[in-house]
C-alpha positions as CSV (number, residue, x, y, z in Angstrom):
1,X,-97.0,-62.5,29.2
2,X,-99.4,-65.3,29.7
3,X,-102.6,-65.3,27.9
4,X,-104.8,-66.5,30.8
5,X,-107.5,-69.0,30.1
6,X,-110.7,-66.7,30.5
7,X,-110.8,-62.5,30.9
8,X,-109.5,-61.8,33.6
9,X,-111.3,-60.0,36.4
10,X,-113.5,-56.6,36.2
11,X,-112.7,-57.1,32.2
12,X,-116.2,-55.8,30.4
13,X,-117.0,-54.2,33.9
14,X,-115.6,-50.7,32.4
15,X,-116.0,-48.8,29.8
16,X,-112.6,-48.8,28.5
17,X,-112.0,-53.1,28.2
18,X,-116.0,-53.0,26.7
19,X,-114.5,-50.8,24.2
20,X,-111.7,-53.3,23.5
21,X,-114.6,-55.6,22.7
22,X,-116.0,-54.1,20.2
23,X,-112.6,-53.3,18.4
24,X,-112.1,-57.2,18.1
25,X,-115.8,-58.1,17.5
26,X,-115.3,-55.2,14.3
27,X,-112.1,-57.0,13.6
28,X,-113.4,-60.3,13.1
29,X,-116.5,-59.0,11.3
30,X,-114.1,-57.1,8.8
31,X,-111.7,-59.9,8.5
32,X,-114.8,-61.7,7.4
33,X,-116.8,-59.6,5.5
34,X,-115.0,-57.3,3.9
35,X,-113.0,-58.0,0.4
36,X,-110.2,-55.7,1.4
37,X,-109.0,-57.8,4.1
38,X,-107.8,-60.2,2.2
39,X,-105.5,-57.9,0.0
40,X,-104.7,-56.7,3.5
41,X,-103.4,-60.0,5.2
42,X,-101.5,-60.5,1.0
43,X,-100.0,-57.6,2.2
44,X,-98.8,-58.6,5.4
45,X,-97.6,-61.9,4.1
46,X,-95.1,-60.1,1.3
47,X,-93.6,-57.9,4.5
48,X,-92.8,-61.2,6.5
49,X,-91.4,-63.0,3.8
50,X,-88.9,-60.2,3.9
51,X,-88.9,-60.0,7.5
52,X,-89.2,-63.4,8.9
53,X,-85.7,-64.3,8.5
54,X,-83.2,-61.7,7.3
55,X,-79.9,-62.6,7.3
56,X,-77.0,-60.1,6.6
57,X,-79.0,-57.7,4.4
58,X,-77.0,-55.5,2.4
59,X,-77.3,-52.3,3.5
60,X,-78.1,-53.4,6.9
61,X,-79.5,-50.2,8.1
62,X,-82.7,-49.4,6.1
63,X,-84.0,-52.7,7.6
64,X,-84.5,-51.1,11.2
65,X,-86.6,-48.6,9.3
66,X,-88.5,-51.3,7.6
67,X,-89.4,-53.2,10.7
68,X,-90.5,-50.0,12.3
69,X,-92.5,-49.5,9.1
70,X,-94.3,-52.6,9.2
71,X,-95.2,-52.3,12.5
72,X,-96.9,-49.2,12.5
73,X,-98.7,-50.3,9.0
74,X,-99.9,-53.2,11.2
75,X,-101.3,-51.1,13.6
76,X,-102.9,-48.7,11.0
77,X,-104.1,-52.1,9.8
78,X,-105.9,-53.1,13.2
79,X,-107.0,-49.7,13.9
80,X,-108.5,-49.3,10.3
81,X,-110.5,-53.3,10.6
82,X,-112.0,-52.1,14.0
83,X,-113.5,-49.0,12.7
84,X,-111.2,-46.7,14.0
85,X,-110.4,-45.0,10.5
86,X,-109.5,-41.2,11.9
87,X,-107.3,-43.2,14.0
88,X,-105.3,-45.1,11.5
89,X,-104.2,-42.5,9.4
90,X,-101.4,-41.2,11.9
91,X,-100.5,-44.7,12.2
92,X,-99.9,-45.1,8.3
93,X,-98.1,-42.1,8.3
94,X,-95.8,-43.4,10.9
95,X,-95.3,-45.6,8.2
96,X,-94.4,-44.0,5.5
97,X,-91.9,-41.4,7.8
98,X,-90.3,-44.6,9.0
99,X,-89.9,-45.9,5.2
100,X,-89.1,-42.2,3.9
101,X,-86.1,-42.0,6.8
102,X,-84.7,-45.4,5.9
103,X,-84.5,-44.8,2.2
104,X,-82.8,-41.5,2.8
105,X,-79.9,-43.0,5.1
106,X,-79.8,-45.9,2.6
107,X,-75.9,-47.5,3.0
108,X,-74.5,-43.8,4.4
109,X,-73.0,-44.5,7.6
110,X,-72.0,-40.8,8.5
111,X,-76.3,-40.0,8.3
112,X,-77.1,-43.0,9.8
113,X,-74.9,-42.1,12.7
114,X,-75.8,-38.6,13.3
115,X,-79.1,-40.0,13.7
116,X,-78.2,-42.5,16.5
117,X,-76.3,-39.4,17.9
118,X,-79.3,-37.2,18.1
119,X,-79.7,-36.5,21.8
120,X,-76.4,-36.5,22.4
121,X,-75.9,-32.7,22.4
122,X,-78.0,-29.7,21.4
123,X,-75.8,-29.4,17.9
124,X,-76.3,-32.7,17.1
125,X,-80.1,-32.5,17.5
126,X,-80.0,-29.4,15.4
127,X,-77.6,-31.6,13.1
128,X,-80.3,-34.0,12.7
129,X,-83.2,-31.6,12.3
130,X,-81.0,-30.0,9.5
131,X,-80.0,-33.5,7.9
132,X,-83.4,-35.0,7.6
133,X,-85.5,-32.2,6.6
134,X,-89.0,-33.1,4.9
135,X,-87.2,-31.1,2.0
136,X,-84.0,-33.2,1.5
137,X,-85.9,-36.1,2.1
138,X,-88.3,-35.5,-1.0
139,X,-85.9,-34.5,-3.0
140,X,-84.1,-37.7,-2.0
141,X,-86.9,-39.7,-2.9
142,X,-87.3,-38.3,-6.1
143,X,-84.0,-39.4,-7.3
144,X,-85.1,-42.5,-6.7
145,X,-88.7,-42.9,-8.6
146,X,-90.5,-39.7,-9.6
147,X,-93.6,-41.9,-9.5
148,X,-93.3,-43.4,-6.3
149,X,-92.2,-40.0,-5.2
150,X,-95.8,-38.8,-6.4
151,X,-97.3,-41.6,-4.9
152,X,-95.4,-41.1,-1.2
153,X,-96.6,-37.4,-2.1
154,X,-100.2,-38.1,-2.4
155,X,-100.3,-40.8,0.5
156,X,-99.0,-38.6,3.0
157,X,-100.7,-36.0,2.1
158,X,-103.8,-37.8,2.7
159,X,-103.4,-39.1,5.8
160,X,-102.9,-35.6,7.4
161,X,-106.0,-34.5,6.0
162,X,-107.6,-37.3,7.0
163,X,-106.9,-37.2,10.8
164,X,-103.1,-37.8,11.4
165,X,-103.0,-33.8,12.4
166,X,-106.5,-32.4,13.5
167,X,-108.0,-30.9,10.3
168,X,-111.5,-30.6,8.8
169,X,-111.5,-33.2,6.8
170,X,-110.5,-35.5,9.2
171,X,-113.2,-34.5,11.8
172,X,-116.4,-34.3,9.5
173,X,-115.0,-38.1,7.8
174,X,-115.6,-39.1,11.7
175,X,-118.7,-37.1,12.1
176,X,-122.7,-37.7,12.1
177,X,-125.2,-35.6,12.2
178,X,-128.9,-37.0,13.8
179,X,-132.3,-35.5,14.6
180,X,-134.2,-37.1,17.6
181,X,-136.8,-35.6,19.2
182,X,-136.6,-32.2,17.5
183,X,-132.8,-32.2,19.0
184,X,-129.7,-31.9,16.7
185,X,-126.6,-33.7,17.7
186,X,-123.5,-34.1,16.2
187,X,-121.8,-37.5,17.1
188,X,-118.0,-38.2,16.8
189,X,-117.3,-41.8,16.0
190,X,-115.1,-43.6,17.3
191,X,-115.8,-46.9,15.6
192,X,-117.0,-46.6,11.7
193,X,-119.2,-49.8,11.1
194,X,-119.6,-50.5,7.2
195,X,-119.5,-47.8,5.0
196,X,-117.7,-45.4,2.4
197,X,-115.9,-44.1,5.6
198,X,-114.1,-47.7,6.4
199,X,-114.2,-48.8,2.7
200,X,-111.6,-45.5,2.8
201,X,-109.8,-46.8,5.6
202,X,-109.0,-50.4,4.4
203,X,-108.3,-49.1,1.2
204,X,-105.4,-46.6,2.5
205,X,-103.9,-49.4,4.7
206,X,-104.0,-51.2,1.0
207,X,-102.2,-48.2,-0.8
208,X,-99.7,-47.5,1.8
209,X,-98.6,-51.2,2.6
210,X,-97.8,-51.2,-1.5
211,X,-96.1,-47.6,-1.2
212,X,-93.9,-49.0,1.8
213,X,-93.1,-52.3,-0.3
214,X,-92.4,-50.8,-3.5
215,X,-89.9,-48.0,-1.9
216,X,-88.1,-50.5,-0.3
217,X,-87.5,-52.9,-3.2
218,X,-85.6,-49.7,-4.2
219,X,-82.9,-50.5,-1.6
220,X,-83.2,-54.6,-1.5
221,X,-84.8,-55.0,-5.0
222,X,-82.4,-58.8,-5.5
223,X,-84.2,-59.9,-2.4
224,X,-87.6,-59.0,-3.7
225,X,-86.8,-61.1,-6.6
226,X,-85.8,-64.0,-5.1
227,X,-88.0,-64.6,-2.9
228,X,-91.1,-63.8,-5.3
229,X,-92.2,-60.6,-3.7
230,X,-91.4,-58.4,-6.9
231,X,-94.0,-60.4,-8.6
232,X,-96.5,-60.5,-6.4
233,X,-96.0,-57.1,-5.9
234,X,-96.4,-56.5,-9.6
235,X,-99.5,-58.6,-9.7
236,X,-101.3,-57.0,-7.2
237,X,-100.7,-53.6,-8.6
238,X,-102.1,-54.7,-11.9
239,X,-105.0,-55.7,-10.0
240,X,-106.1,-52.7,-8.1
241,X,-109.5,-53.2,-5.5
């Protein structure tokens, strides 16, 4: 689509493209104020030097999963620099589901196929259900790395208690209480400004975008070498924020 050259008519008129305002203005204040951005836009960078140009990776189909990964840690990534923590955390767990399916189809053709073949027929949506349980999955993943298994764990975890299914946690994180005028009122925020509520936020976009990486140099770990990812990877990690 073309960008036009100014905002295009009625935009800021409404509540709704005001809103999207304010998500870039806390974007750009983010991006330039807070010192987890730049590990976030590191992070970004090791995922396109995967991504940018892949060319016959071997095995081809864990890379779908990885794309879809990326892109739903990017938009955990915008969601989280505007504010909108409670918001990001389903997005990061899309994430991790995406990386967690990709990991357990790995080069097997016969999973990867029944789940292409999901709505093809009632049994093979039950076939799929039954296939990629949470449980086989997990296991899966722990035959992999016990400690990036713990880590997936803990991740996931955290992001539905921290809004990606409605729980308490998740609503009192996004949550204020205020006097004014001898009135209570409880205020649901939609857009956390600075604050140990966002610092949380950035720093889980952080945690996952390593998570994702490091399970998927599992499954292309020659790749990671050679193009230098494997060591920045390591470096970052021995450089927590």
């Amino acid at each position: 689509m073309t960008l036009p050259p100014k905002p295009p008519p009625a935009w800021g008129s409404n509540g709704l493209t005001q809103f999207f305002d304010k998500v870039r203005q806390n974007q750009y204040a983010t991006f330039h104020n807070h010192p987890f951005s730049v590990r976030i836009v590191a992070i970004d960078g090791l995922f396109m030097r995967l991504l940018d140009t892949p060319i016959n990776p071997q095995p081809m189909m864990p890379l779908t999963f990885m794309l879809r990964a990326h892109s739903a840690w990017r938009a955990g990534a915008a969601a989280a620099m505007s504010g909108q923590v409670y918001e990001s955390n389903a997005l990061l767990r899309s994430a991790l589901e995406a990386t967690s399916y990709g990991l357990f189809i790995g080069d097997d053709v016969s999973k990867f196929e029944a789940f292409m073949a999901r709505h093809d027929t009632l049994d093979a949506a039950d076939k799929v259900r039954s296939t990629f349980s949470a449980r086989k999955m997990a296991a899966h993943l722990r035959t992999l790395s016990v400690p990036l298994a713990d880590d997936f764990d803990k991740l996931y975890d955290m992001m539905i208690d921290n809004g990606a299914h409605p729980n308490q946690r998740g609503i009192t994180f996004n949550s204020a209480i205020r006097d004014e005028n001898g009135n209570t009122f409880i205020d649901t925020i939609y857009l956390h400004g600075s604050g140990m509520t966002l610092d949380l936020g950035l720093k889980n976009v952080v945690r996952v975008g390593m998570t994702v990486l490091h399970l998927f140099r599992l499954v292309y770990s020659e790749k990671f070498e050679l193009l230098g990812v494997s060591a920045a990877l390591d470096e970052m990690r021995a450089t927590p924020i």
